[in-house]
Backbone atoms as SQL, in Angstrom:
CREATE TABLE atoms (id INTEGER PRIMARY KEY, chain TEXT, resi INTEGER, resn TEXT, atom TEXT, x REAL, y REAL, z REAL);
INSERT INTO atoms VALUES
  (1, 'A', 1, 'UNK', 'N', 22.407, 9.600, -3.179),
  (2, 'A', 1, 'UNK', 'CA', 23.201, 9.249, -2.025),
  (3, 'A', 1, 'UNK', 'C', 22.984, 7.775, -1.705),
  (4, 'A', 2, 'UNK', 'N', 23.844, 7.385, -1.659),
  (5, 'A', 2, 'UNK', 'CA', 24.211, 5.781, -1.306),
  (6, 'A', 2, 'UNK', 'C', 24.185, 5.326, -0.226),
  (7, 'A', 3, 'UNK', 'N', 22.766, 4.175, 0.791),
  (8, 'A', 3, 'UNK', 'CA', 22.634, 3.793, 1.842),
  (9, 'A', 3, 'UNK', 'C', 23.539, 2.854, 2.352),
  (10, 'A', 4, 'UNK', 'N', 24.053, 2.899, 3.799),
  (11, 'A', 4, 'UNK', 'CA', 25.103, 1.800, 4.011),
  (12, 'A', 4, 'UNK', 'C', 24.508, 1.033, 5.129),
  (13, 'A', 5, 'UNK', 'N', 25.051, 0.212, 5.039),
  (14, 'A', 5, 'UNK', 'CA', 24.474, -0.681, 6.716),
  (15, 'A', 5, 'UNK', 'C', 26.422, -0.950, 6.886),
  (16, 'A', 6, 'UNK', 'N', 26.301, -0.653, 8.378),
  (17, 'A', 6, 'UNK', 'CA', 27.548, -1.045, 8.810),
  (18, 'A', 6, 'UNK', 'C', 26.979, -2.002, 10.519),
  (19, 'A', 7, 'UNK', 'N', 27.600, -3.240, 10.024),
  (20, 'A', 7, 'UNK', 'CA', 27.318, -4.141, 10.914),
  (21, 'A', 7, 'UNK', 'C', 29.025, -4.465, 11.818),
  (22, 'A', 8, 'UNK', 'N', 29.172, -4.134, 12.979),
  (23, 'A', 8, 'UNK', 'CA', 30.089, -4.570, 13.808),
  (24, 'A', 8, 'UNK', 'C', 29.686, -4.343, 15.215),
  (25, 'A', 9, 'UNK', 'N', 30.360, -4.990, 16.051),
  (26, 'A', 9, 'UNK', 'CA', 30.146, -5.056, 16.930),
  (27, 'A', 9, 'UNK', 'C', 30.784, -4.173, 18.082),
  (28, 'A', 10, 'UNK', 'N', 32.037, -3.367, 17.620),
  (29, 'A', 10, 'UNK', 'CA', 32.564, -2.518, 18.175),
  (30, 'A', 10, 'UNK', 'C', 32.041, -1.350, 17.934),
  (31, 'A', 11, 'UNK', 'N', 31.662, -0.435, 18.945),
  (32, 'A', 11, 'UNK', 'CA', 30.850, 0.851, 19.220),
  (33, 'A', 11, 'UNK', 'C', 31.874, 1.630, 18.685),
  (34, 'A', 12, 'UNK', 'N', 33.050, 1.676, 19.016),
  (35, 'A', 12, 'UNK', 'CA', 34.375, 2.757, 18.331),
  (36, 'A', 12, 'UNK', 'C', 34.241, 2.396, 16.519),
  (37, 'A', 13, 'UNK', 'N', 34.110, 1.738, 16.493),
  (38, 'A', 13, 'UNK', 'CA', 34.014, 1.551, 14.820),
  (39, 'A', 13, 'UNK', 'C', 33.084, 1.859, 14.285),
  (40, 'A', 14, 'UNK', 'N', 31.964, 1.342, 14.705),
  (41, 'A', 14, 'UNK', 'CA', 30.693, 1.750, 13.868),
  (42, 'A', 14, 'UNK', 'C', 30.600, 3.383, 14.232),
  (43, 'A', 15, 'UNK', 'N', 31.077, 3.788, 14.816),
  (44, 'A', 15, 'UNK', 'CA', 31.071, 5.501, 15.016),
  (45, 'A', 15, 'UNK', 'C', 31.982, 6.313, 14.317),
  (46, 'A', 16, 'UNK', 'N', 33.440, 5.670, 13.952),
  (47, 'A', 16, 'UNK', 'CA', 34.411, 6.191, 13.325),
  (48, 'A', 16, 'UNK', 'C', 33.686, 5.476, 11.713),
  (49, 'A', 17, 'UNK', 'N', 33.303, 4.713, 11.208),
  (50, 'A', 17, 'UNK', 'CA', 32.910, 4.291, 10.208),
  (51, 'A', 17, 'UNK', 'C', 31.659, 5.290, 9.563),
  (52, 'A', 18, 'UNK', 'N', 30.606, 5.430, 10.970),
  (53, 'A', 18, 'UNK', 'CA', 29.460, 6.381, 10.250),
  (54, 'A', 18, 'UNK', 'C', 29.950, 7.737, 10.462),
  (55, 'A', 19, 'UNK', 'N', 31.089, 8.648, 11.142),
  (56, 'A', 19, 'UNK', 'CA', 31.394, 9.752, 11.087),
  (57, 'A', 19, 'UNK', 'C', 32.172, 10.251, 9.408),
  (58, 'A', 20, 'UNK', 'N', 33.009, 8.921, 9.048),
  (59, 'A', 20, 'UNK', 'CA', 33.803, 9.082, 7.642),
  (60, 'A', 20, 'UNK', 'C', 33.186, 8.742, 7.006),
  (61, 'A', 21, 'UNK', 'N', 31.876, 8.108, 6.785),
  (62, 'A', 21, 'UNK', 'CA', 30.916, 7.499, 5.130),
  (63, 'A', 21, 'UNK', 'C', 30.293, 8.733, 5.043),
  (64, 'A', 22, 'UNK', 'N', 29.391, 9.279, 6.194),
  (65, 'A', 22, 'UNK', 'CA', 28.699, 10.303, 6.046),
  (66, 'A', 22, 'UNK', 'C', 29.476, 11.493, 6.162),
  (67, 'A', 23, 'UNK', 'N', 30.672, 11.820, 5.978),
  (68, 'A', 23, 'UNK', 'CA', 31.567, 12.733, 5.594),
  (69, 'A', 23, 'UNK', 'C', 31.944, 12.812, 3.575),
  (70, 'A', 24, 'UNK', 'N', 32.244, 11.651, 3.338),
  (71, 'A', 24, 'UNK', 'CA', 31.814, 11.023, 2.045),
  (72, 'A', 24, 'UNK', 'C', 31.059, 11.383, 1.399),
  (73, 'A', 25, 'UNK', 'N', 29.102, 11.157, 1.760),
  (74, 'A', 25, 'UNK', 'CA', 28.138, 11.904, 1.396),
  (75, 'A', 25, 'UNK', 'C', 27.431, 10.769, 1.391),
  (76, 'A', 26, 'UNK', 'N', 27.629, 9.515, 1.671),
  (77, 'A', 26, 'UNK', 'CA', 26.766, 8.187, 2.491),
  (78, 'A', 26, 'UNK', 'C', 25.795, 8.365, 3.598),
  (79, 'A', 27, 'UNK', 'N', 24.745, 7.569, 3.486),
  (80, 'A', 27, 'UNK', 'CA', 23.513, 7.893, 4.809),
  (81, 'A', 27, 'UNK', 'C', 24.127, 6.573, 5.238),
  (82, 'A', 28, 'UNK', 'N', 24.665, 6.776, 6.782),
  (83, 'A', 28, 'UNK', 'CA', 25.254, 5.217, 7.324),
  (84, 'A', 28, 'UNK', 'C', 24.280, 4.825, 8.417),
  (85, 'A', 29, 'UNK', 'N', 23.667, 3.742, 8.414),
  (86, 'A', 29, 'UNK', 'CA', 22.625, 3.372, 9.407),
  (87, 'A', 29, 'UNK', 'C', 24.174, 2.123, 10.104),
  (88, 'A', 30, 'UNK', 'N', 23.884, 1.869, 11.547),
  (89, 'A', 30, 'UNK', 'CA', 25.030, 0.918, 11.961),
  (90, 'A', 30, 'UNK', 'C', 23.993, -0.278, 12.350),
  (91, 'A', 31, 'UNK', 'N', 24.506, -1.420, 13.007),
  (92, 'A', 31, 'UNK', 'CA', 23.900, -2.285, 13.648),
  (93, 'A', 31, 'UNK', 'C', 25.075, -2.839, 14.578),
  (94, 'A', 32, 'UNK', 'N', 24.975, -3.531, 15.581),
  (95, 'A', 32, 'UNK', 'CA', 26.163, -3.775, 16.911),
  (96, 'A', 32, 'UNK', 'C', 26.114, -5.399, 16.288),
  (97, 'A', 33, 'UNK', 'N', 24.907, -5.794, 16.018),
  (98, 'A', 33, 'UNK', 'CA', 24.932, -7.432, 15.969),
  (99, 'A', 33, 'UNK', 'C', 23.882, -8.160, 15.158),
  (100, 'A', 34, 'UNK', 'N', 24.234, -9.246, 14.579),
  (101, 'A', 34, 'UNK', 'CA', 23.706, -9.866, 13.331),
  (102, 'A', 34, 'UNK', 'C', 22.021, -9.850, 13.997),
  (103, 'A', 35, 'UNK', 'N', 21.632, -10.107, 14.520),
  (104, 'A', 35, 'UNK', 'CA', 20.161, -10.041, 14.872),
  (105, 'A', 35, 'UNK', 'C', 19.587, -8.264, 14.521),
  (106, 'A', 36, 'UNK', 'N', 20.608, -7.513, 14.990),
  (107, 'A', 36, 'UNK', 'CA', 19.490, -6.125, 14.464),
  (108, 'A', 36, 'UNK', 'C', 20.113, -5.901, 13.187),
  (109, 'A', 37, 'UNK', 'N', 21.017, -6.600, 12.206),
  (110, 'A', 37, 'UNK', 'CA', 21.436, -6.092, 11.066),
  (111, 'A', 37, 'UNK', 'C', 20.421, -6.768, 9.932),
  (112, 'A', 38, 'UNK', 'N', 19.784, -8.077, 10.454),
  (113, 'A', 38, 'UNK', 'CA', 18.794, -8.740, 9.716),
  (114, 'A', 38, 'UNK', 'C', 17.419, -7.733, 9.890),
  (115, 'A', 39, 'UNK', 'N', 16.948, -7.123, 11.000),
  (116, 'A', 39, 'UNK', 'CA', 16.657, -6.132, 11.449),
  (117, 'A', 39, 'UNK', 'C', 16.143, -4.866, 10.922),
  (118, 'A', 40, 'UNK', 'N', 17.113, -4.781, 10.714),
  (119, 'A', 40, 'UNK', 'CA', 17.250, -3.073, 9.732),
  (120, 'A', 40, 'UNK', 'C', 17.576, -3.288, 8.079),
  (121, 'A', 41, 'UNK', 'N', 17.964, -4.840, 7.995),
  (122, 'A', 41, 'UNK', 'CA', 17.610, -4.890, 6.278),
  (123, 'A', 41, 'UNK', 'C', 16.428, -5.337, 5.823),
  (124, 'A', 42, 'UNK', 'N', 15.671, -5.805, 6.527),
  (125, 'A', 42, 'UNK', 'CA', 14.194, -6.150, 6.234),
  (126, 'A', 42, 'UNK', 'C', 13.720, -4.711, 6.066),
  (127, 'A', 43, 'UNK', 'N', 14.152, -3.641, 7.545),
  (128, 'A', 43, 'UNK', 'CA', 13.414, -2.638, 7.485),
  (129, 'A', 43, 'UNK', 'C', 13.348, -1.658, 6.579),
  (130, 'A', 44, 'UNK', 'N', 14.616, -1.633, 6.033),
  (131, 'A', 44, 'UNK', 'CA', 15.123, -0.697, 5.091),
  (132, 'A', 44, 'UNK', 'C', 15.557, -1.064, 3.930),
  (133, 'A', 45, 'UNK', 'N', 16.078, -0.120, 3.236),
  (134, 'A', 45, 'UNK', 'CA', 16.135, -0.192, 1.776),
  (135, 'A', 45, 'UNK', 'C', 18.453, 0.236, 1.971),
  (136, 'A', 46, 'UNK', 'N', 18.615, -0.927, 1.682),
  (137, 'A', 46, 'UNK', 'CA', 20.182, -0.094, 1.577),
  (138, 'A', 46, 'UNK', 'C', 20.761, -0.723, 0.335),
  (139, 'A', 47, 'UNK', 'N', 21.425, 0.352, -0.260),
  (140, 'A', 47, 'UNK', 'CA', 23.004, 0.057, -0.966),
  (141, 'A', 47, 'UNK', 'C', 23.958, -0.754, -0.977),
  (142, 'A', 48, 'UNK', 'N', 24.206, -0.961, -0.259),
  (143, 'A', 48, 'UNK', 'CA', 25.684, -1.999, 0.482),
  (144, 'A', 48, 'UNK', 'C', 25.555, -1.889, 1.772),
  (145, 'A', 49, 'UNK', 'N', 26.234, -3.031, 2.240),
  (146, 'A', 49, 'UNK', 'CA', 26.465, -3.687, 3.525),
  (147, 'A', 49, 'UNK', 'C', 27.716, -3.885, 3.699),
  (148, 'A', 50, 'UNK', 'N', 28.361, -3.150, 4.843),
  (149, 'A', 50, 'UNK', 'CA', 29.924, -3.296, 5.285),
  (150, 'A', 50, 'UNK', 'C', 29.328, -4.395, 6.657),
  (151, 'A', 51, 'UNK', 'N', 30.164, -5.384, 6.811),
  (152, 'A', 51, 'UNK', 'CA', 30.172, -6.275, 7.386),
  (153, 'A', 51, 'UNK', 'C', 31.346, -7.175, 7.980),
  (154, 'A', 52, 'UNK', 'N', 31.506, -6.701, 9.494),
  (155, 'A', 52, 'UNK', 'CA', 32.614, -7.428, 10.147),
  (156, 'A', 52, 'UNK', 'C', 32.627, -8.884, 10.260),
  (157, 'A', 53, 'UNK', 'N', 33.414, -9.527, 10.140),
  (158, 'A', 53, 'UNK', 'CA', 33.624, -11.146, 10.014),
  (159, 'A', 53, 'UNK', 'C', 33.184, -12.103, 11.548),
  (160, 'A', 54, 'UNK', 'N', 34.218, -11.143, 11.907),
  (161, 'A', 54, 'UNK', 'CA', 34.060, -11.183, 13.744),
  (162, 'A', 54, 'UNK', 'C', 33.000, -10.825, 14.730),
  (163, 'A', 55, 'UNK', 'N', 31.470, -10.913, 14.983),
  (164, 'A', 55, 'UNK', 'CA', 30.534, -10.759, 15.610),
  (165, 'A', 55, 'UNK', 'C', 30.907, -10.936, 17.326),
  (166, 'A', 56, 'UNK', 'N', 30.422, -10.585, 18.490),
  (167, 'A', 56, 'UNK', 'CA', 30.484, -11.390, 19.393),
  (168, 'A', 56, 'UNK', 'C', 30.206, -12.361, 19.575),
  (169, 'A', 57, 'UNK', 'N', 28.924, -12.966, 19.412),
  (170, 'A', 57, 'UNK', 'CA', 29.034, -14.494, 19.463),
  (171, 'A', 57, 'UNK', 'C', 27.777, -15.036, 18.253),
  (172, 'A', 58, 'UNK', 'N', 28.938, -14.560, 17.218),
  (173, 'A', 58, 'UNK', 'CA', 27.940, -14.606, 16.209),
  (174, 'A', 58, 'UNK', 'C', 28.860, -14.298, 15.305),
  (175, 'A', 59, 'UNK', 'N', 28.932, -15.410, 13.921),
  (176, 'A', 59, 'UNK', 'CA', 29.669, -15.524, 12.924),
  (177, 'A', 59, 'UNK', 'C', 29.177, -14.451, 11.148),
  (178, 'A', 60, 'UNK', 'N', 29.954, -13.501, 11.436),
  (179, 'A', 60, 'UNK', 'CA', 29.625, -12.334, 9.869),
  (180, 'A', 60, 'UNK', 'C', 29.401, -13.335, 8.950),
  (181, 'A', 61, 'UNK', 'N', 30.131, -14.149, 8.899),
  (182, 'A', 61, 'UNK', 'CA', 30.052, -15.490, 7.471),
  (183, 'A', 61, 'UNK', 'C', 28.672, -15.695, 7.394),
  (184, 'A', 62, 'UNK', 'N', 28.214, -16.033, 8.697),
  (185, 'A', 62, 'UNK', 'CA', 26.662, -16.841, 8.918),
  (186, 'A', 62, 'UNK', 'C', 25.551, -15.901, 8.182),
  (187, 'A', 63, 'UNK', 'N', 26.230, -14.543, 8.308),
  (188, 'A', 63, 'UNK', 'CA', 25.206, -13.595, 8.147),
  (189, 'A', 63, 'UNK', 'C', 25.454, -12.985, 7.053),
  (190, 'A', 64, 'UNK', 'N', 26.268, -12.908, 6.598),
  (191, 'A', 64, 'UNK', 'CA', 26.628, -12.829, 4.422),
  (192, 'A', 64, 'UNK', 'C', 26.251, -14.028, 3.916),
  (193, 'A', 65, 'UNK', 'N', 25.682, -15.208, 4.637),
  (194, 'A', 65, 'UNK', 'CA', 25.433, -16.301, 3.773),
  (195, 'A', 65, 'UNK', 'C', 23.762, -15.838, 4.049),
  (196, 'A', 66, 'UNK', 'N', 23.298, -15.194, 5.173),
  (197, 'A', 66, 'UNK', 'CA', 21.960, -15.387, 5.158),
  (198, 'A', 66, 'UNK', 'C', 21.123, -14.389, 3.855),
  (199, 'A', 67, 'UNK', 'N', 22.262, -13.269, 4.200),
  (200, 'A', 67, 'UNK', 'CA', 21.805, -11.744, 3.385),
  (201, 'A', 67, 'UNK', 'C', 22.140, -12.199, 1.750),
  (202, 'A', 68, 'UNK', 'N', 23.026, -13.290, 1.280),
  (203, 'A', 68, 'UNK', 'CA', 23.155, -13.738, -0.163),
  (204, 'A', 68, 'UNK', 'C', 21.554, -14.107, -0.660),
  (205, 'A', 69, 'UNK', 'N', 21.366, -14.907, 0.556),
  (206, 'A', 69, 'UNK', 'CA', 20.063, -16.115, 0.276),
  (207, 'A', 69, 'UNK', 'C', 19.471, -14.865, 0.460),
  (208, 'A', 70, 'UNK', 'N', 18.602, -13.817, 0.973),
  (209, 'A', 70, 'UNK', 'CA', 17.529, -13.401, 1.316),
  (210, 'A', 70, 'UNK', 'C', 17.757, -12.043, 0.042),
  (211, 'A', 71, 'UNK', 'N', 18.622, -11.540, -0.296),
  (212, 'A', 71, 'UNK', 'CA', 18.530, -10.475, -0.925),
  (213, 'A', 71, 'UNK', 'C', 20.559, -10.220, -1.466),
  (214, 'A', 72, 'UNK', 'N', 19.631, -11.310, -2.587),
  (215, 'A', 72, 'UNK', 'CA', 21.450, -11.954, -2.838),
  (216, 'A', 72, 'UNK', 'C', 21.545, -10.601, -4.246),
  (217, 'A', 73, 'UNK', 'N', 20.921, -9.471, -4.197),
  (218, 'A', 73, 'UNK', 'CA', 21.435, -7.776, -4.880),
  (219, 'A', 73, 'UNK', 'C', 22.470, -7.399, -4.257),
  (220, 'A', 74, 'UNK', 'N', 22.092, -7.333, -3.295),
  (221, 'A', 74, 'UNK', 'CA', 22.387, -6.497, -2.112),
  (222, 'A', 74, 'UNK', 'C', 24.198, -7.082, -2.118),
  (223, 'A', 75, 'UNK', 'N', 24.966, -5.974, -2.135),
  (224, 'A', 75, 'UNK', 'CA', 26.403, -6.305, -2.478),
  (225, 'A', 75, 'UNK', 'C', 26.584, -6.077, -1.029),
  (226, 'A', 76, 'UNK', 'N', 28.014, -6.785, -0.321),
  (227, 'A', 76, 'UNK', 'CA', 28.312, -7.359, 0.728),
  (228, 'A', 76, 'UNK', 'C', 29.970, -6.681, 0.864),
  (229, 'A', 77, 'UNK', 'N', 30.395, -6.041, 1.961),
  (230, 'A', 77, 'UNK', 'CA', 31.715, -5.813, 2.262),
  (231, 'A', 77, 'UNK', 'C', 32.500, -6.595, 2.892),
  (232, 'A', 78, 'UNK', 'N', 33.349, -7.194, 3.513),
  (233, 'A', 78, 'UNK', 'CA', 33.505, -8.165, 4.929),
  (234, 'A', 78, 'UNK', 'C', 34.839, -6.978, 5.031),
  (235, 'A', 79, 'UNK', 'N', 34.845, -6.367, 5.843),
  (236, 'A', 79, 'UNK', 'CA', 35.682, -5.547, 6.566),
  (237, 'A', 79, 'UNK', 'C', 36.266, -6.312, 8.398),
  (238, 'A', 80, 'UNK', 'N', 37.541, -6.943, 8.280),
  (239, 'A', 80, 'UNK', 'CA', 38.083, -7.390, 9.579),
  (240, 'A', 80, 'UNK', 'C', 39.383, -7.060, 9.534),
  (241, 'A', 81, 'UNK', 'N', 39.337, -7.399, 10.933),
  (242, 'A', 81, 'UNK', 'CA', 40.481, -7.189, 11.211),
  (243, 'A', 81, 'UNK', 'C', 41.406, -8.589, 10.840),
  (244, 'A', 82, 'UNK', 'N', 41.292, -9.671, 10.474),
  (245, 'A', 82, 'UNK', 'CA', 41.693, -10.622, 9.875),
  (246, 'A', 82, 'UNK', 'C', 42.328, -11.330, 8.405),
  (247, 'A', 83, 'UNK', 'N', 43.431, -10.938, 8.510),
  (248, 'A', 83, 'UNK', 'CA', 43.488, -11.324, 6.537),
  (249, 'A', 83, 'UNK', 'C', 43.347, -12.976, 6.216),
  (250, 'A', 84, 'UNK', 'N', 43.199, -13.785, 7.170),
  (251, 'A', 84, 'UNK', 'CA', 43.028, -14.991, 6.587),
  (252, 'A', 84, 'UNK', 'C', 41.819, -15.498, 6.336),
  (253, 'A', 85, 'UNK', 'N', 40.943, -14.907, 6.074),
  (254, 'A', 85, 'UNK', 'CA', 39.826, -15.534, 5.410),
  (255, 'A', 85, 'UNK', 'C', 39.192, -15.138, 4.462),
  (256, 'A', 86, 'UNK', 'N', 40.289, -13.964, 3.917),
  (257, 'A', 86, 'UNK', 'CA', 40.340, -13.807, 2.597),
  (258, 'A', 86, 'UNK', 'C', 40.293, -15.267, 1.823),
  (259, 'A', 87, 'UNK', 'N', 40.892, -16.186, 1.722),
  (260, 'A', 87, 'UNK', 'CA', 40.975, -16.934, 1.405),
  (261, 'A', 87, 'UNK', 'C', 40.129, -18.589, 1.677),
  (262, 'A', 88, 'UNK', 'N', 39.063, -18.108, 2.578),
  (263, 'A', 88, 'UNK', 'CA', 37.889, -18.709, 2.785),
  (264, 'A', 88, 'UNK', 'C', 36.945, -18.936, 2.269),
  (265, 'A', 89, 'UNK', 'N', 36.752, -20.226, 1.142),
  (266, 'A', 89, 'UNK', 'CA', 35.388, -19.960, 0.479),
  (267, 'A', 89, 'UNK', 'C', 34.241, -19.173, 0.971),
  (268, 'A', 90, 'UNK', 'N', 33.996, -19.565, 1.927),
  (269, 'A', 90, 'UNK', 'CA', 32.641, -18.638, 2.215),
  (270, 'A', 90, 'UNK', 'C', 32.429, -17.091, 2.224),
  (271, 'A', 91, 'UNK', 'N', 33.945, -16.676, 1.815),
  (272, 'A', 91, 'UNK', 'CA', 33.878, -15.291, 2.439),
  (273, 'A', 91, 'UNK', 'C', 33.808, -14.774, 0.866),
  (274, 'A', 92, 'UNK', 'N', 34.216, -15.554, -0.074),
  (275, 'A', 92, 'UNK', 'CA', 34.195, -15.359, -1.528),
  (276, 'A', 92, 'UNK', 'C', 32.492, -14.991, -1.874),
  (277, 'A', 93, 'UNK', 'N', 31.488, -14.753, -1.465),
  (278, 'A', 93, 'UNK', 'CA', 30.133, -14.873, -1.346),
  (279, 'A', 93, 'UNK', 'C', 30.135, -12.850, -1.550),
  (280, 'A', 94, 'UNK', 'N', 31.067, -12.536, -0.548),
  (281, 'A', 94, 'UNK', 'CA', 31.312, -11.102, -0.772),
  (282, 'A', 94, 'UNK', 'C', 31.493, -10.515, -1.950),
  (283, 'A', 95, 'UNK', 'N', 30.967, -9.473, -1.994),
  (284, 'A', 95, 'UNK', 'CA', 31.545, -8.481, -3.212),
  (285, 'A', 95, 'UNK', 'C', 33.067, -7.935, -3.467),
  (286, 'A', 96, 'UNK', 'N', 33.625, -7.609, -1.562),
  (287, 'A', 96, 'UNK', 'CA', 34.604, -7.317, -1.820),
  (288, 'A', 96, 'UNK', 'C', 35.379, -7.203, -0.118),
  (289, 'A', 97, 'UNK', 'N', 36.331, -7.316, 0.307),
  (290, 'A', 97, 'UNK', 'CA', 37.278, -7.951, 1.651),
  (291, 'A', 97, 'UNK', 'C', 38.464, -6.580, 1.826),
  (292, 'A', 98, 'UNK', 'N', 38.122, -5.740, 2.886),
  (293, 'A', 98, 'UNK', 'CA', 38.950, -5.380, 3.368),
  (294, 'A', 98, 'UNK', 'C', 39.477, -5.540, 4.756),
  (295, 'A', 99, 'UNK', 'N', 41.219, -5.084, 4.819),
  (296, 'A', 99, 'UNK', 'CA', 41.450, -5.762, 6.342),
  (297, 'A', 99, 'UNK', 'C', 41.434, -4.158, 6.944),
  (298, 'A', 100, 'UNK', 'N', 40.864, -4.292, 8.127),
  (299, 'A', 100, 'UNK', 'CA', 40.137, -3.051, 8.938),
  (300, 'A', 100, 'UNK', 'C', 41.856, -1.893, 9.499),
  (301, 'A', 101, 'UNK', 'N', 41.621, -1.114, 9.331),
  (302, 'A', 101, 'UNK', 'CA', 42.667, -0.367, 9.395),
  (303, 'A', 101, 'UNK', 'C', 43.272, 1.341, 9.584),
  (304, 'A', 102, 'UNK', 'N', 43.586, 1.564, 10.573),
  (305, 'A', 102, 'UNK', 'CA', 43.614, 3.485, 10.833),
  (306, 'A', 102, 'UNK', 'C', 43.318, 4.581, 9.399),
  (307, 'A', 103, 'UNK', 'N', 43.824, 3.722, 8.699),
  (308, 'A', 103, 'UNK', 'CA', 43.570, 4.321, 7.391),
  (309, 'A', 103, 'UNK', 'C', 42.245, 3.971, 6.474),
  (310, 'A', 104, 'UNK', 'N', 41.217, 4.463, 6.372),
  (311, 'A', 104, 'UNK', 'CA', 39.866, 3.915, 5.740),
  (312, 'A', 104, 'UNK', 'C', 40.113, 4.281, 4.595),
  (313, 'A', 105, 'UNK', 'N', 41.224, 4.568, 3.613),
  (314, 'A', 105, 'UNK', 'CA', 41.307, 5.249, 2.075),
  (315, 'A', 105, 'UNK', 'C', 40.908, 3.698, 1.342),
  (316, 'A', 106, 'UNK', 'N', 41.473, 2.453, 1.563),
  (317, 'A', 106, 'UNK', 'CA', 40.977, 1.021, 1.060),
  (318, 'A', 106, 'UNK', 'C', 39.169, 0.961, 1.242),
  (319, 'A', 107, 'UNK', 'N', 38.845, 1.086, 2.539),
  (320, 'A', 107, 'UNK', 'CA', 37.362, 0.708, 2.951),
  (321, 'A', 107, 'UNK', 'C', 36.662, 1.477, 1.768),
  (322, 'A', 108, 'UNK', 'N', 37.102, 2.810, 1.804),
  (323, 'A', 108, 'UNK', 'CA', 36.596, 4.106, 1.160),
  (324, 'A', 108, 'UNK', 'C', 36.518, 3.594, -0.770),
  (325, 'A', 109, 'UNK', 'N', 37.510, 3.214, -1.195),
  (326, 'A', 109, 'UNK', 'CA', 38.080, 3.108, -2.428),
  (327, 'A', 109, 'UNK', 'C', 36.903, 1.378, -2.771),
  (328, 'A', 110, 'UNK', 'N', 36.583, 0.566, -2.063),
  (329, 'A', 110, 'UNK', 'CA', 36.115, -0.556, -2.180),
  (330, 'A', 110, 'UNK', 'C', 34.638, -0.087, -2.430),
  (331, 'A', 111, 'UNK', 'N', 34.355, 1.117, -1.660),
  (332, 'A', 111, 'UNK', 'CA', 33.317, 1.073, -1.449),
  (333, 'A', 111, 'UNK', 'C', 32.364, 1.539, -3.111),
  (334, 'A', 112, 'UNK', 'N', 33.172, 2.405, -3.566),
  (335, 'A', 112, 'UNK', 'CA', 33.152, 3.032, -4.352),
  (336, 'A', 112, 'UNK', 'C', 33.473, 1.837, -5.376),
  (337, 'A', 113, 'UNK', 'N', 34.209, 0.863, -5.560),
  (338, 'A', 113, 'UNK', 'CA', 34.538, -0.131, -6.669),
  (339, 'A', 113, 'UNK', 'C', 32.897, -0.513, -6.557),
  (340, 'A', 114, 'UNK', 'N', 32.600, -1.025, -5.819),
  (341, 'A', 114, 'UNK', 'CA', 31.844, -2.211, -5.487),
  (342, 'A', 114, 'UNK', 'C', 30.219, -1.269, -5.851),
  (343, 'A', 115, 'UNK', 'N', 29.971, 0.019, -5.580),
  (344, 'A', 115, 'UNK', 'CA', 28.463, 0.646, -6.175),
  (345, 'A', 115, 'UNK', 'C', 28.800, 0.957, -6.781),
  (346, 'A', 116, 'UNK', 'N', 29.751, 1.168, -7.749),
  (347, 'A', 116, 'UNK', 'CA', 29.920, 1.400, -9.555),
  (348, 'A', 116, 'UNK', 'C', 29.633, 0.410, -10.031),
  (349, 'A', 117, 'UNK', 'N', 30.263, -1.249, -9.690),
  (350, 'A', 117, 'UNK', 'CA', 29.784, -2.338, -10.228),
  (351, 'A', 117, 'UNK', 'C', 28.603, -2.993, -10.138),
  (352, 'A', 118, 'UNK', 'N', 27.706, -2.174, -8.563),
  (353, 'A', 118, 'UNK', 'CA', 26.564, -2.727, -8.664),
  (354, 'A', 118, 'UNK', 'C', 25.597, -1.850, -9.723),
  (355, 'A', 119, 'UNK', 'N', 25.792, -0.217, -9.809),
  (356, 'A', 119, 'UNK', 'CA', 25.294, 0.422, -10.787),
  (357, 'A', 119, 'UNK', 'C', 25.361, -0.171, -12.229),
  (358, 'A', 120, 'UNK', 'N', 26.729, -0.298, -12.793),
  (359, 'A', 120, 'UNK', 'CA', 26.851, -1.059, -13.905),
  (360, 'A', 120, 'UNK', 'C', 26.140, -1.535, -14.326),
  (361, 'A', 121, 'UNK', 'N', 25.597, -2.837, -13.074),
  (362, 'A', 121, 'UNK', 'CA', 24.533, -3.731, -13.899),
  (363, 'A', 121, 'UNK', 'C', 23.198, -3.913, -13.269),
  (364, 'A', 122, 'UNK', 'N', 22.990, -2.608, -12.812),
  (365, 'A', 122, 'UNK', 'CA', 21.844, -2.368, -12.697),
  (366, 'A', 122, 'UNK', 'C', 20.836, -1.594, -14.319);
């Protein structure tokens, strides 16, 4: 079973996010904000990291650039509600960019691209 960290800052999401991963068969640990997501990856051992772009006052970029540098294995989601920074170098640091959406079959389908490819080459 495949550990997730889901970092956002919206309480409705990180609840609809850990109700459908761990429906999946994912153990989803959440975090509200980049300070307890640094937090709980020191503390723990995870799989992937789904990661909103948009923090409250606190930039996801800042914190996929920190989690590259500190435990640059560790494959990276950026899940927003934003499609333009798809096209943001920095966001290229990710494994893989979805835009956040009623339908999680993309989030779901990425998730699954992205720990086959980290298995691969493991």
């Amino acid at each position: 079973m495949a550990k997730l960290l889901v970092v956002d800052d919206e309480a409705n999401i990180r609840l609809l996010y850990a109700q459908e991963l761990t429906d999946e068969g994912y153990e989803v640990v959440t975090a509200a904000s980049a300070l307890e997501a640094v937090e709980k990856f020191r503390d723990g051992s995870f799989d992937l990291v789904i990661l909103d772009i948009k923090l409250k006052n606190e930039s996801g970029i800042d914190l996929l650039q920190r989690i590259v540098k500190e435990r640059h294995a560790l494959p990276v989601i950026l899940c927003t509600a934003f499609s333009c920074y798809k096209d943001d170098f920095s966001a290229w640091l990710a494994d893989g960019y979805v835009v956040k959406s009623s339908d999680m079959q993309e989030l779901k389908d990425e998730i699954q691209r992205v720990l086959a490819k980290k298995n691969r080459a493991a």
